[in-house]
N, C-alpha and C positions, 0 to 999 in steps of 0.2 A: 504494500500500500504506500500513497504516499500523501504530502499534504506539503501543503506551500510555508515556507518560515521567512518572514523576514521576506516576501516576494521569488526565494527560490524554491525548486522543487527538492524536498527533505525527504528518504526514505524512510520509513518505520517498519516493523516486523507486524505491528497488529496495533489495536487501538491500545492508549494511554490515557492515563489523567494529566493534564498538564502538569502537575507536580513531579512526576516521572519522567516526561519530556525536559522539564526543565533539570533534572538532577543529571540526564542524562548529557544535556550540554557542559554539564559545569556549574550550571546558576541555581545550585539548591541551596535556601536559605539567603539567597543573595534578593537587595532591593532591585524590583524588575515593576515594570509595568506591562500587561499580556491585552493582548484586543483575541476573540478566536472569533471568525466570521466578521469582524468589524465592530464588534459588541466588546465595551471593556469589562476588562474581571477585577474582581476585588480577591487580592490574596485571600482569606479565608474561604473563593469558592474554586481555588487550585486543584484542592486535594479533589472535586466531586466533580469538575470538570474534564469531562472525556474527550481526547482529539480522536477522530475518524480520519476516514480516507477521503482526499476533497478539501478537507480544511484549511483556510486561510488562518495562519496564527503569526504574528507580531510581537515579539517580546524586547522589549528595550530595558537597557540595562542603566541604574542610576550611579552616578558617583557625583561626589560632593569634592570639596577641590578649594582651592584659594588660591 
């Protein structure tokens, strides 16, 4: 399956919860902002949110700086 990240095509083995997607990059625990479909998420709906095949997901990553 696959699903668009960030506007490229990303393969997967099967469906995930965005939380798993995201630990899978690196970004577990880390301040991210996720859109899936174009719709924003709120970290606490990570863990219950399922990517499919098809899905557009967006995850931007924050850092703070001076």
């Amino acid at each position: 399956m696959e699903i668009h990240l960030n506007g490229q095509p990303h393969p997967l083995e099967k469906e995930t919860t965005l939380t798993a997607l995201l630990a899978s990059l690196g970004l577990a625990g880390k301040p991210v902002v996720a859109e899936l479909n174009r719709d924003a998420l709120l970290p606490r709906d990570f863990p219950i949110t399922t990517v499919r095949d098809g899905d557009q997901v967006e995850i931007v990553t924050l850092a703070a700086g001076g």
